[in-house]
Each structure stands twice: as C-alpha cells, then as structure tokens.
C-alpha positions as CSV (number, residue, x, y, z in Angstrom):
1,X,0.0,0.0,0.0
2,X,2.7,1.7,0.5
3,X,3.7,1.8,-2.8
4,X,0.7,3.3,-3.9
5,X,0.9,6.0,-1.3
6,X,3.7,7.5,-2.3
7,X,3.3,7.3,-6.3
8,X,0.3,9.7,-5.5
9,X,2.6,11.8,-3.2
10,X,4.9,12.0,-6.1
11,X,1.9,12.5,-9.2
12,X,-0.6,14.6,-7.7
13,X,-2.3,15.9,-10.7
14,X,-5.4,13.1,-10.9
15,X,-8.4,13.1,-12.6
16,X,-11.1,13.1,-10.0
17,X,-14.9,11.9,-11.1
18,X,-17.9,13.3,-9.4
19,X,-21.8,12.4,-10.7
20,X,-24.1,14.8,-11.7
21,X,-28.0,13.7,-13.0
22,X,-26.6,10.2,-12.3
23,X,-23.6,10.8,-15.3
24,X,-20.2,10.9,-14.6
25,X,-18.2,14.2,-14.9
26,X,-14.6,14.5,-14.7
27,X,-11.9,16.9,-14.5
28,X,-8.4,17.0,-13.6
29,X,-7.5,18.1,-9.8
30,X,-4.5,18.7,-7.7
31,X,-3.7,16.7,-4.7
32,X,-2.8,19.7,-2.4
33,X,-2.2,17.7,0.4
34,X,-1.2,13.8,1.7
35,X,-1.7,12.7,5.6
36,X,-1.4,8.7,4.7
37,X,-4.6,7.9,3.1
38,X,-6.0,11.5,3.7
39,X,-6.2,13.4,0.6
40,X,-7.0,17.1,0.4
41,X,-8.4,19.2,-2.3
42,X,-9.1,22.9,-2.6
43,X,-12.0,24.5,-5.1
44,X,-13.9,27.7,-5.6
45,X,-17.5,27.5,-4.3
46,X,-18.7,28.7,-7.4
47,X,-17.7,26.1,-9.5
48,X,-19.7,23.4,-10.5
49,X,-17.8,20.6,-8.9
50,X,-18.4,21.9,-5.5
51,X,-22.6,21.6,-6.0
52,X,-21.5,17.9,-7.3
53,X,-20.3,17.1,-4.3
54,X,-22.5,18.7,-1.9
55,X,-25.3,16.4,-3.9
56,X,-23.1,13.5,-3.9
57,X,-20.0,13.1,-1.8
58,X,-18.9,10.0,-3.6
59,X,-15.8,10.1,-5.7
60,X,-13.4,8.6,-7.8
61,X,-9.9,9.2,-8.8
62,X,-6.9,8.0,-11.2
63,X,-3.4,8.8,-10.9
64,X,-1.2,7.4,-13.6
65,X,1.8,7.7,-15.5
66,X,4.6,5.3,-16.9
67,X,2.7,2.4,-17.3
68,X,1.8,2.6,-13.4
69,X,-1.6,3.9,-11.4
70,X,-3.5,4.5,-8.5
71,X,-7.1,4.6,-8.6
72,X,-9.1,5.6,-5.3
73,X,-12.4,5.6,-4.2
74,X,-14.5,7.1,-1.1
75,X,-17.1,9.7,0.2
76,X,-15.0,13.0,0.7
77,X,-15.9,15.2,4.2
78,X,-16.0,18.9,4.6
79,X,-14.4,19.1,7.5
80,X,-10.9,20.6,6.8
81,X,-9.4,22.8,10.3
82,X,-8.5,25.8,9.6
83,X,-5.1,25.6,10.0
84,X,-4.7,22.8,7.2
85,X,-6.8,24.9,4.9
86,X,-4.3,27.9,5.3
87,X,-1.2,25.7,4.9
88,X,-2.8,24.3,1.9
89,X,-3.3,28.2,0.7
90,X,0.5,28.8,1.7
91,X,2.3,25.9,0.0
92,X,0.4,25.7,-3.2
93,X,1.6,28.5,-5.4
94,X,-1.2,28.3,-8.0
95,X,-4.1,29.3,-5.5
96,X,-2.2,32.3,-4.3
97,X,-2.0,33.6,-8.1
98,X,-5.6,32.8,-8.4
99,X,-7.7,34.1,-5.1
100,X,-6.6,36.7,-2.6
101,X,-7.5,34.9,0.3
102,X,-7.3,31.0,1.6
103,X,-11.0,32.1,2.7
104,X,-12.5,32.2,-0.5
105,X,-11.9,28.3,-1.3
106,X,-13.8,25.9,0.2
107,X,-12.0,22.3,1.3
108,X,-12.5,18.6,1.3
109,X,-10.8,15.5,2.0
110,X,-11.4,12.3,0.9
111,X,-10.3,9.5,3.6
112,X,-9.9,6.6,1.1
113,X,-11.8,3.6,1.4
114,X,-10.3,1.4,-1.4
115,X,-7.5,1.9,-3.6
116,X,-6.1,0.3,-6.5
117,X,-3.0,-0.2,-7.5
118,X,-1.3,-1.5,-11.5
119,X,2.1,-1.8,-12.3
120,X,2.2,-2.7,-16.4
121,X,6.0,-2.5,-15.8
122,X,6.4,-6.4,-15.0
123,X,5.4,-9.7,-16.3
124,X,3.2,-10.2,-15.1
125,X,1.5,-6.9,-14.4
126,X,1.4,-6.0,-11.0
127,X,-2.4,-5.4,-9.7
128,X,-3.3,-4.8,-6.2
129,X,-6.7,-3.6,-4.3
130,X,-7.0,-2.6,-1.1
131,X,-10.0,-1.9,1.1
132,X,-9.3,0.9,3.8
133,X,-12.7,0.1,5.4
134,X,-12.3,-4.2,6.0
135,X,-8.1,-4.2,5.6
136,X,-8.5,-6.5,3.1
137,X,-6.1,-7.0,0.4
138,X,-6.2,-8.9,-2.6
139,X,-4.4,-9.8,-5.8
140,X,-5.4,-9.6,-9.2
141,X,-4.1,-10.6,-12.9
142,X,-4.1,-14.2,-13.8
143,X,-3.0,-15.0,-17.1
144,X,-4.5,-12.9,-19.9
145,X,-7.8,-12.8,-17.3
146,X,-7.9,-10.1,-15.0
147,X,-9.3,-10.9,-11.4
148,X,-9.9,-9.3,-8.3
C-alpha cells in the first residue's frame, strides 16, 4: 500500500470523477495535500464541482503515469481545520496567483476507502486492491484474465 501512497505523493495531478443527473463528470484536480490515506483538495464554491459534491459526496480518482496507477475511491468530508486549509493556501503557489485569500476556497478531504494499485511494468503486471474500510487486500491478474 505503501507503494501506492507514495506514487500519489509523487503524481498529484489526478483526474477526479464526481456524478451529476446520475452521469459521470470528470476533470483534472491537484492533490494539495497527503496525511497517509487522507487526501485534500481545494476549489472555488462557485464552480460546479463543488454543487456535485455537496449532492453527492462520492468520488473517484486516477493517478497514472509510466505504465503505473493509483485509482481511489471514497465519500469526501468537509471538515478541513483551519489551519490545514491555510497551509494548503500557503504551499500551493497556484491558489495564491488565483484568489486573494485561503477564505475564499472551500475544502475537502477524501479519507480513502479502497484503492487500486497497477504496475504494467512487470510480467506479469502487478495489480493490487485494497480496502481501507475491512483491511483486506487482494491480488489480481491471472494470465491474460484479470481478477480481483
């Protein structure tokens, strides 16, 4: 898990999926900030990705690059203390450029419940998922056939 952890700490540009009228919508997002398996993400409250998530907290993510990514999964919270959303402010230099204020962003952290892991890299491909909420962790790719 580990592994994966750290290859988002690393590429933390993802695409992050929200629903809206029960159709995915997707857009790219910036990991601003890593506590273990506690990602936070900053947005302006008049965009329409915030409303998505207000309606539905559920989300989805991919990280990848090199023939290796990290998908994630989970309901996101908005309860962000203040002092991580002003370090967030502080050491991201886009939001800075882009609002005057770490108060007009609104926050919210997705505590990952299961996570995926491939590694094309190796024969065979490496594939592992983890579930946050049970601890269970299973293996995947057998042969051609893909298993979880």
């Amino acid at each position: 898990m580990q592994r994966a952890l750290d290859f988002l700490q690393e590429h933390n540009e993802v695409a992050l999926a929200t629903v809206c009228n029960n159709k995915p919508e997707l857009r790219v997002f910036q990991i601003m900030k890593q506590e273990g398996v506690r990602l936070y993400f900053a947005t302006s409250p008049k965009k329409a990705v915030w409303q998505q998530l207000q309606d539905n907290p559920n989300i989805e993510l991919l990280a990848s690059a090199d023939r290796i990514s990290v998908r994630c999964k989970g309901a996101v919270s908005f309860e962000v203390e203040e002092d991580v959303k002003r370090w967030i402010f502080e050491n991201n230099p886009v939001l800075p450029r882009l609002y005057e204020r770490y108060d007009q962003l609104v926050y919210f952290v997705l505590p990952i419940a299961e996570m995926d892991y491939y590694d094309l890299n190796p024969t065979p491909p490496v594939f592992k998922h983890f579930d946050l909420i049970s601890g269970e962790v299973s293996n995947g790719f057998v042969g051609d056939r893909f298993s979880k």
